[in-house]
N, C-alpha and C positions, 0 to 999 in steps of 0.2 A: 247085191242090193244097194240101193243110190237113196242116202235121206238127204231130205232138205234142212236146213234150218234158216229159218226169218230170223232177222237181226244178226245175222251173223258175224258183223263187224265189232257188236257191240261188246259189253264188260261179260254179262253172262254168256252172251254168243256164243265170241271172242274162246272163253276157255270151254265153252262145251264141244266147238270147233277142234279144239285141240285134245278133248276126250274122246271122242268118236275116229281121229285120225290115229291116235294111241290104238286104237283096237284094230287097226286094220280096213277102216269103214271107209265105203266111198260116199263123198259131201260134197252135198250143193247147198250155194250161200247164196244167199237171195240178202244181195245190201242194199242200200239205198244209193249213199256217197262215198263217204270215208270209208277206204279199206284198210288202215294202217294196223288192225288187228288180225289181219288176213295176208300180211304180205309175208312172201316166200313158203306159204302153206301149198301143200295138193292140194288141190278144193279148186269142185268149179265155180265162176264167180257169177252169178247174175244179177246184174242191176235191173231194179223194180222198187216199186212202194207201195206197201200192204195197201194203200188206198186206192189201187187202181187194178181194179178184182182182175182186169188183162193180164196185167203183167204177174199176179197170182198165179192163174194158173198157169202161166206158162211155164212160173219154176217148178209147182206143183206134179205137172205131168211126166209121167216117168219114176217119178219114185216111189217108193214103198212105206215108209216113215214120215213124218212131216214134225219137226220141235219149232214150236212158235214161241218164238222168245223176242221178236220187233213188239216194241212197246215204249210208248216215251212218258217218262215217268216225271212228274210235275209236282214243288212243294210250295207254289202259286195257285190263289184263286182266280187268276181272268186266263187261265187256257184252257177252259171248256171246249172252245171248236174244235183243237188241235187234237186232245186228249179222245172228245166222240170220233174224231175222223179217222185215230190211229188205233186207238183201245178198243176201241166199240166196234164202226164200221169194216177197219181193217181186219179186228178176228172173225165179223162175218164173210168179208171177204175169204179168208183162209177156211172156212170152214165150208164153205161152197164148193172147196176148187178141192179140197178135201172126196167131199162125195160124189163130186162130177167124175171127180179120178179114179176112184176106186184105191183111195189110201188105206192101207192096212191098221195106222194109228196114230193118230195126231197125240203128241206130247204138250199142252198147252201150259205155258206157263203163267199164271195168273198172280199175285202179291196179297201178302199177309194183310195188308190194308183195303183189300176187298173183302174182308170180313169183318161187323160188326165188335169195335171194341172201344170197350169201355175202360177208363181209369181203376176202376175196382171190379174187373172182371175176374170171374173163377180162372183156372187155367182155361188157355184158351187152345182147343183141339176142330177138327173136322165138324163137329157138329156148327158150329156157330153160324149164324144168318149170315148171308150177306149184305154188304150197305144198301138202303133201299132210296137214301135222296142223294142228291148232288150238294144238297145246303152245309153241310161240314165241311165235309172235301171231295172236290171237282172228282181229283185222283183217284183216290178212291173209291169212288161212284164208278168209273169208265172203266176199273178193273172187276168190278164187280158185274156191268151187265155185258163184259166179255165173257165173262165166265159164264153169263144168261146164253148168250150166244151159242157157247160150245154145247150147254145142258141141251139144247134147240137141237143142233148137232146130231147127239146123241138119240136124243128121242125121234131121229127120222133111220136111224140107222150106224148111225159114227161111231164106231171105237177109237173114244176119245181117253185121255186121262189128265187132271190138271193139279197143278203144284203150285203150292203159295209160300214163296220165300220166304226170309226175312231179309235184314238190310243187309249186303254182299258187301264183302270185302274181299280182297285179296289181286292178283297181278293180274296183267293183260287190260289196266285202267286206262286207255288212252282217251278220251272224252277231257278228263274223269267223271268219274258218277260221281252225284252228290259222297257220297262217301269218300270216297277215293279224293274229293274236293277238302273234304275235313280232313284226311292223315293229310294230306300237303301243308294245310293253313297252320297245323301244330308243330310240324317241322320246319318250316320256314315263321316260325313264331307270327305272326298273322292273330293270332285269334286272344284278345287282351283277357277274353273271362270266358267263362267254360257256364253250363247252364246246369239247374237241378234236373235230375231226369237222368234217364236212362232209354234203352233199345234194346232187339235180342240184337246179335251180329250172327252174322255164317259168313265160313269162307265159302266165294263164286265157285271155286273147283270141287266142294260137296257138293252144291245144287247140281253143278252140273254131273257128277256122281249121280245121286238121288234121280237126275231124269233119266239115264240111263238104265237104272236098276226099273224106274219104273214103266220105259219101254218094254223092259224084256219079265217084267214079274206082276205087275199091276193088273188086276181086274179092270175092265171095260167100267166105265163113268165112275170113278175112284177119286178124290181127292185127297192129296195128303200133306202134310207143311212140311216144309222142311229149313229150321231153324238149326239156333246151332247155340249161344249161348246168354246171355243176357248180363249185362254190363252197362254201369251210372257213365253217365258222360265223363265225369271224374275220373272215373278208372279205366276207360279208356284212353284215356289220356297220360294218365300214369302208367299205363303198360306203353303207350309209345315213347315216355318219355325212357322209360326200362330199355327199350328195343333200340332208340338212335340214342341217347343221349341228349336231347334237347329236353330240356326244364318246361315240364307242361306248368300252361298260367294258374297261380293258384287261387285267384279270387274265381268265387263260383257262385254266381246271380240265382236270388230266389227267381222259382217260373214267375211270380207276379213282376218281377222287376224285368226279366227278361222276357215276358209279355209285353207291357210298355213300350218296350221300344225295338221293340221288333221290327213294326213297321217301317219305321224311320229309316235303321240299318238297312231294311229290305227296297225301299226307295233310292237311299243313296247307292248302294252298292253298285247297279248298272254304271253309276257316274265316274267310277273307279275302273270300269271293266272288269268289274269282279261279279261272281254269282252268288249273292244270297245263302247261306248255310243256316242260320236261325229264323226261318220267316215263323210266320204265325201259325199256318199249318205244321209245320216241322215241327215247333216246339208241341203242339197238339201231338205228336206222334210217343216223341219220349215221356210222354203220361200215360204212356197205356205197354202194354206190352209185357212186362215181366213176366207172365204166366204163360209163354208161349212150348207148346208142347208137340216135341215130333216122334210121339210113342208110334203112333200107327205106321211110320215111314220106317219105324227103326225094327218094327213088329215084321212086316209082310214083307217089305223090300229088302231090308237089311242095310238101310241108313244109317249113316252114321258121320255125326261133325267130328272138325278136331278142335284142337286146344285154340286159342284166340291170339296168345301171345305167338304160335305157330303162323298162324293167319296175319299177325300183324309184322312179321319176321320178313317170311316171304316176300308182303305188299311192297317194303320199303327196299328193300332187293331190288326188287323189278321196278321201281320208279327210277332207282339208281343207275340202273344198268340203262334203261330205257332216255337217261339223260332229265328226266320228270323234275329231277331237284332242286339243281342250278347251287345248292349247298354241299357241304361237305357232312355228313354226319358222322358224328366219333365213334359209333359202338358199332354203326354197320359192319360186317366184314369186308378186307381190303379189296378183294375179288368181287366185288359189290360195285366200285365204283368206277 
């Protein structure tokens, strides 16, 4: 049996890439450009882009499985086009070339921030709405009417299943993700103040766990989250500072002050060559979250996160080894560097 996976170059790709080869599985990668998370892997490699339904299906045909994990994930409000052409457009693409095919079961993965949340929300699990405007956040919105897309899907005949992360951490970050952008800025001291707020975190190698469990055990039109634990920016910080030895910055900006000037830093930063880690969306994000809950994934799949300081162990590993640092960190281990 031959699965596909979209994005396969990317951070979650990237290590799901490398879960499905652990098993023995033959992999097709449908990337765009950058393969540098694919190189010296078995895997066939196709170049395509979820926005050009062609070259969909052509990775499409033939396989049995399809995990759609191309998604470009945005914490700006002016990339509305990019975000309907690739989130939107593109999962109806895949989800066509799905039933043209006669796919056995698309894996979709969809994000925590395609569901309604609030600041002072209950624990937040499976039930919760989806975003219904774009006016909050673009991103948001374009993961949420993928996830309309695949429901469409389903209701013409698709066995489909979709999974909503939380914020990924862990190795195989060659991009990096916005995350993977922040353990950099703290190790290479970069970042003068830390914000009030927090996030869940999951390491990228449960997710991509969790999708496997949920190819091979999930009901047909199933969602389930798969988070991992929840932690103040603070103490993220302080666990990286645990894990390398570099002194995370101690002054820590009320959200109103770190609102303010958000924009600004978010402005200047291109003029640095640097991307953005607190714009105004982002900081929008670490007000909400804390009650994020992966009972159902941990119930029927048999999901399961690991510890964080585990997660942030590893990450810093693999920056090291991968050259990512350009520093020296003291407490990594020596075979680290």
């Amino acid at each position: 049996m031959t699965v596909l996976v979209t994005g396969a170059a990317g951070h979650l790709g990237g290590n799901l890439v490398r879960a499905l080869l652990a098993r023995g599985q033959a992999v097709r990668a449908l990337v765009h450009r950058d393969r540098r998370s694919l190189a010296g892997l078995d895997v066939e490699v196709i170049q395509g882009d979820v926005r050009d339904p062609a070259s969909v299906r052509r990775a499409v045909e033939g396989t049995q499985v399809v995990y759609h994990a191309a998604g470009h994930i945005s914490i700006q409000r002016d990339e509305w086009p990019l975000l309907h052409a690739i989130n939107v457009l593109g999962t109806r693409h895949v989800v066509e070339a799905c039933l043209h095919c006669g796919v056995e079961r698309l894996v979709h993965f969809s994000s925590i921030h395609a569901l309604d949340l609030t600041p002072d929300a209950a624990p937040v699990d499976e039930s919760c709405p989806l975003v219904a405007s774009a006016h909050g956040a673009p991103y948001s919105f374009s993961k949420a009417e993928g996830e309309r897309a695949v429901g469409q899907g389903i209701a013409r005949g698709l066995d489909a299943v979709i999974l909503s992360p939380t914020a990924m951490l862990g190795p195989h970050d060659y991009k990096p993700s916005h995350q993977g952008q922040m353990l950099l800025a703290l190790a290479h001291r970069r970042l003068p103040a830390l914000v009030r707020g927090g996030f869940d975190w999951v390491d990228v190698r449960d997710v991509a766990e969790g999708a496997l469990l949920a190819r091979a055990r999930a009901p047909a039109g199933v969602r389930y989250i798969l988070s991992g634990r929840w932690a103040s920016v603070r103490d993220l910080a302080l666990a990286v500072e645990a894990v390398t030895g570099v002194r995370a910055p101690r002054l820590v900006c009320p959200m109103s002050v770190a609102r303010m000037v958000a924009p600004l830093f978010t402005l200047l930063a291109p003029l640095v060559g640097a991307r953005p880690i607190f714009t105004p969306m982002a900081l929008d994000a670490l007000r909400v979250g804390r009650n994020i809950c992966h009972d159902r994934a941990h119930r029927e799949l048999g999901y399961r996160a690991r510890p964080l300081r585990q997660t942030l162990e590893d990450a810093y590993v693999w920056f090291a080894q991968a050259g990512r640092l350009g520093v020296a960190l003291p407490q990594l281990p020596v075979e680290a560097a």
